[in-house]
C-alpha positions as a printed Julia matrix, in Angstrom:
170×3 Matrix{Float64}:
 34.4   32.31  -28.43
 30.74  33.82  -27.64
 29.27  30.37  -26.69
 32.54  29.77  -24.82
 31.98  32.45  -22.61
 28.18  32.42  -22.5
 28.17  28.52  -21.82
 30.78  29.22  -18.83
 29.39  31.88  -17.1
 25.56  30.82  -17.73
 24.79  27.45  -17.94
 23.38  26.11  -14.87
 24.0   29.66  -13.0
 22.51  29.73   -9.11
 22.01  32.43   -6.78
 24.08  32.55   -3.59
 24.21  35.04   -0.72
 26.17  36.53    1.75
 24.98  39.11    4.01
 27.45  41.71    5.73
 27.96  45.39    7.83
 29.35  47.4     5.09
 30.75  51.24    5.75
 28.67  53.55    3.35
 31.21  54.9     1.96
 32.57  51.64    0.66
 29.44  50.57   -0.83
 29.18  53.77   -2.59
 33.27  52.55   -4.42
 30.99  49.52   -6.49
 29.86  50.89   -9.61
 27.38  48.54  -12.03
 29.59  46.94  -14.69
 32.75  47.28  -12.86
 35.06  43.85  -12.9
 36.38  42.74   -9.43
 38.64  39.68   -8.1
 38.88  38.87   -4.64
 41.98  36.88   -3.39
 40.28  35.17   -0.57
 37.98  32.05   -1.23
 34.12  33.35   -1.36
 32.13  31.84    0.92
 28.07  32.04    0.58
 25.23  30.45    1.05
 22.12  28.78   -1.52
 19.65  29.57    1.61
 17.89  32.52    1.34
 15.55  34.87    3.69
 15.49  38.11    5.26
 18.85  39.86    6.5
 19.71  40.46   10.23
 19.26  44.24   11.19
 22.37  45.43   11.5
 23.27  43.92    8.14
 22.94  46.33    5.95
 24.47  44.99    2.66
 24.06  41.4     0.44
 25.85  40.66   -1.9
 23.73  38.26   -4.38
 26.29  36.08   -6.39
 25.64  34.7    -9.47
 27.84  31.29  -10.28
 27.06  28.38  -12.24
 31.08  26.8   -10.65
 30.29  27.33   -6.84
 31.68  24.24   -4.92
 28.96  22.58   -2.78
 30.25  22.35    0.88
 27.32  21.27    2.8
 28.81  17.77    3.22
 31.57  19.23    4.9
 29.33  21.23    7.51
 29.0   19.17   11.25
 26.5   20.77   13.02
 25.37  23.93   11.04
 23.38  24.21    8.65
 24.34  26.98    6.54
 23.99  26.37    2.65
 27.48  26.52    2.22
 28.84  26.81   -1.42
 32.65  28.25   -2.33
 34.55  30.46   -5.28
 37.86  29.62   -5.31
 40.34  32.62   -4.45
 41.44  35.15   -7.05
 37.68  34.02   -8.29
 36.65  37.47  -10.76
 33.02  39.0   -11.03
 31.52  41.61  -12.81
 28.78  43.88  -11.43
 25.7   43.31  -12.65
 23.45  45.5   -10.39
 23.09  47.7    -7.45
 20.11  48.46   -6.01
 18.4   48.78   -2.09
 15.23  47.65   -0.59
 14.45  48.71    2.71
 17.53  50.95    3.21
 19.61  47.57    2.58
 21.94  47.66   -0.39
 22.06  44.75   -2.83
 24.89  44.18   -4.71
 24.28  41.65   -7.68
 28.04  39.85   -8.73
 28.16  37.8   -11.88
 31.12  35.35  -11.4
 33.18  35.68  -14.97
 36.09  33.74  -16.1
 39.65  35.9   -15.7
 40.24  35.23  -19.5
 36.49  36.47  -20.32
 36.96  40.25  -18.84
 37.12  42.12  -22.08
 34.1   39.86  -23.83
 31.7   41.15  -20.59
 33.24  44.77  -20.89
 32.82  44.79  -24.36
 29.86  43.48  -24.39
 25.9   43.97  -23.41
 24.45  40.48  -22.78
 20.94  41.11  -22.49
 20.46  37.64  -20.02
 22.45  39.8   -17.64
 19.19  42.51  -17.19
 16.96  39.22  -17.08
 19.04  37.95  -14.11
 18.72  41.7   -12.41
 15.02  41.52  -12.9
 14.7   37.99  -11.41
 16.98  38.92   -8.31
 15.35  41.54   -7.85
 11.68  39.9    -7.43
 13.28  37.16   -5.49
 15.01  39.85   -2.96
 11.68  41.77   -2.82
 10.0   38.49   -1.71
 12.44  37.22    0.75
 13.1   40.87    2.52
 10.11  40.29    4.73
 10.98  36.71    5.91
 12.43  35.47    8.57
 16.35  35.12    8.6
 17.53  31.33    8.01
 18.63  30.72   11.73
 21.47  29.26   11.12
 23.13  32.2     8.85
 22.68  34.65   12.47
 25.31  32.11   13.23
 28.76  33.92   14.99
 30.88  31.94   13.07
 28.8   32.37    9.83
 29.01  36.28   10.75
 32.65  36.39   10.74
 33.29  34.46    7.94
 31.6   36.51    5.93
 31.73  39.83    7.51
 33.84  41.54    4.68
 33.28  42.95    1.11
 34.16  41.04   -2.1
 36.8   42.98   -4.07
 37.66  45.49   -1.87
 39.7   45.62    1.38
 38.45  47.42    4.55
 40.3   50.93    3.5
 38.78  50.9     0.15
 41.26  50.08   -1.96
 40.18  47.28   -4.72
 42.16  44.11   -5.44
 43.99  43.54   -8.69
């Protein structure tokens, strides 16, 4: 079962992003470790750069099963990958730079929750460290123009595995 679960949820993992205005006090209900699901498909993006100002929250997403949607974008440009809905993460890391708060989700198979609460997986600390750097070297970039978007805003101004009121999803 280990290389089961370490082949699905590692092999050919990629970093995704979704930037969001997130009340304080729901940042403060994600705790590292924690298992979420979100019923609503997960929509991010492979670009990365710095966050728009009154974002004050990414969420850096860990998947090696993201759907590729750029073909399907007319006109933007956005990086757009997909989870599937009911799609379950654990909680890797939580961390700020620059008074924003960085939440690192590690996409997990439903049937593989106990294995990754169970279990310290010392690759999951290596991908920390490497978001991490790669957050501390975007933060002072530019943001990708296309992700100040309205559209892109709205589609992805929410938090994954929680609803507006706090309240997580089961």
């Amino acid at each position: 079962m280990t290389n089961d679960v370490l082949n699905w949820t590692y092999q050919n993992v990629k970093l995704y992003v979704r930037d969001l205005t997130c009340d304080w006090h729901l940042l403060q209900l994600y705790q590292k470790n924690q298992i979420l699901t979100d019923p609503s498909y997960i929509e991010m993006s492979y670009k990365l750069g710095g966050m728009l100002k009154e974002h004050n929250t990414r969420f850096c997403i860990l998947s090696a099963h993201a759907m590729d949607m750029t073909e399907l974008e007319h006109g933007t440009d956005w990086g757009l990958a997909v989870l599937p809905a009911n799609s379950y993460f654990k909680v890797l890391s939580i961390f700020a730079i620059q008074n924003k708060t960085f939440i690192v989700l590690l996409q997990i198979k439903p049937e593989h929750q106990t294995f990754h609460i169970e279990n310290k997986i010392s690759i999951d600390e290596q991908f920390v460290e490497l978001v991490k750097t790669k957050m501390k070297e975007v933060s002072h970039q530019e943001v990708v123009s296309f992700l100040k978007d309205d559209l892109w805003i709205k589609k992805v101004n929410f938090p994954i595995g929680l609803t507006l009121d706090g309240t997580f999803f089961h």
